[in-house]
C-alpha positions in Angstrom: -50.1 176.9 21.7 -53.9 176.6 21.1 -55.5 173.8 19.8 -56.1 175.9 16.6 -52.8 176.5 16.2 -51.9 172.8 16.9 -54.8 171.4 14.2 -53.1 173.7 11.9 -49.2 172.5 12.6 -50.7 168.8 12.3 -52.6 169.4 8.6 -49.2 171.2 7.4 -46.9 167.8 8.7 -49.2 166.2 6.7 -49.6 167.8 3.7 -45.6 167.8 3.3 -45.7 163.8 4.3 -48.1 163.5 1.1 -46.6 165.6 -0.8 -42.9 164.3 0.0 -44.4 160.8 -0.9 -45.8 162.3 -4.5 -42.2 163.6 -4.8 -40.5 160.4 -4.0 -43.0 158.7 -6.3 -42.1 161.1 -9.1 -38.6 160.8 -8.4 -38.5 157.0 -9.1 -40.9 157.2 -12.2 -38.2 159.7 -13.6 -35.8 157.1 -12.3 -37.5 154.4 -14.2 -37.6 156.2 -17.3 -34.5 157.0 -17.4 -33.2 153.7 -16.5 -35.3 152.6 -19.5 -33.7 154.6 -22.1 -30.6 154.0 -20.6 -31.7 150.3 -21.2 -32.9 150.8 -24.6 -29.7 152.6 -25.6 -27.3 149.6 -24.4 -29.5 147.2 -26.3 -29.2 149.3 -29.7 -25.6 149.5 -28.7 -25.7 145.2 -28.8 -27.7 144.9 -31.5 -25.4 146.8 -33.8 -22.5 145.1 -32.2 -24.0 141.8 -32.9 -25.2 143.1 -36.7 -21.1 143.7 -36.9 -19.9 140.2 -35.7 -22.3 138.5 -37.8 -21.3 140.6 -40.4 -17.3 139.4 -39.9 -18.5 136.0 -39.2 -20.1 135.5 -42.7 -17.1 136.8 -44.4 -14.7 135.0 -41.9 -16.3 131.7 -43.2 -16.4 132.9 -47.0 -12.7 133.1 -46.4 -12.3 130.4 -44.9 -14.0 128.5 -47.6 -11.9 129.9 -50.2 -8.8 128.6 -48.9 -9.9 125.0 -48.2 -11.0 125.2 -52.0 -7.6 125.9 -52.7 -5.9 123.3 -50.6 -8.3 121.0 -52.0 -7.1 121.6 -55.4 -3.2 121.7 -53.9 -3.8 118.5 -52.2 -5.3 117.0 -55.6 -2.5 118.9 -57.7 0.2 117.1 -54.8 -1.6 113.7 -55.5 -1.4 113.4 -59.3 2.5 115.1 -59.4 3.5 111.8 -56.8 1.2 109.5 -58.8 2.5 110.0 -62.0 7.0 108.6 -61.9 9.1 111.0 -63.7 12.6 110.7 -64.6 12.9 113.2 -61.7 10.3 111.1 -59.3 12.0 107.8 -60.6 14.8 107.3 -58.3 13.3 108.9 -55.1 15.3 107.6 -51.5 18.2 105.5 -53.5 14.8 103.2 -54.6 15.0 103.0 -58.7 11.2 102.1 -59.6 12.6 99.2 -61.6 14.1 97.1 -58.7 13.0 94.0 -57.7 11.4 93.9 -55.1 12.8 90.1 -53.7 16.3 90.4 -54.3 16.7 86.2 -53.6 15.3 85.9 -56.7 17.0 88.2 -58.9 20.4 85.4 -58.0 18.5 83.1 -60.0 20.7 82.2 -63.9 
C-alpha cells in the first residue's frame, strides 16, 4: 500500500468517526425530543386526571355536607321528641314520670 493510498484509508476512518458522532448526536436529540413529548403527554394525562378527582372531591364534600345537615336536623328532631313526655314517652323502662324519687319519704302519713 502507498502512502497515498494509506492518507486516503486514514481521512475516510475519520470522516465516518465524525460523521458516526453527528449520527449519535442526532440520534439522542431525536431521543430527547421524543422523550419530551412523551413527557408532555403523561403530564396532560395527570393534569386531566387531577382536574377529575378534584372534580369528585368537590361534589364528594357537597354530599357529604348535605347529609350532616340532615342528621343535624334528625339529631335536633330526636332531641325535642325525648324532651317533650308523652303519654307514650311517660312510662318509659317501668319509671312513671310521676314517682318519687325517695321512696322513704313517700311512708310518711
Amino acid at each position: 500500500m502507498s502512502t497515498l493510498e494509506g492518507e486516503f484509508i486514514s481521512v475516510e476512518v475519520g470522516a465516518i468517526h465524525r460523521n458516526s458522532s453527528r449520527l449519535q448526536a442526532g440520534c439522542a436529540d431525536q431521543n430527547a425530543r421524543a422523550l419530551q413529548e412523551v413527557m408532555e403527554r403523561l403530564n396532560s394525562n395527570l393534569y386531566l386526571q387531577n382536574c377529575y378527582i378534584m372534580k369528585e372531591n368537590e361534589r364528594l364534600r357537597m354530599k357529604a355536607q348535605l347529609l350532616n345537615q340532615e342528621n343535624q336536623a334528625l339529631l335536633s328532631e330526636l332531641k325535642q321528641k325525648l324532651g317533650k313526655p308523652n303519654s307514650k314517652n311517660a312510662n318509659v323502662g317501668g319509671i312513671c314520670s310521676s314517682s318519687n324519687t325517695n321512696p322513704s319519704n313517700s311512708s310518711k302519713p
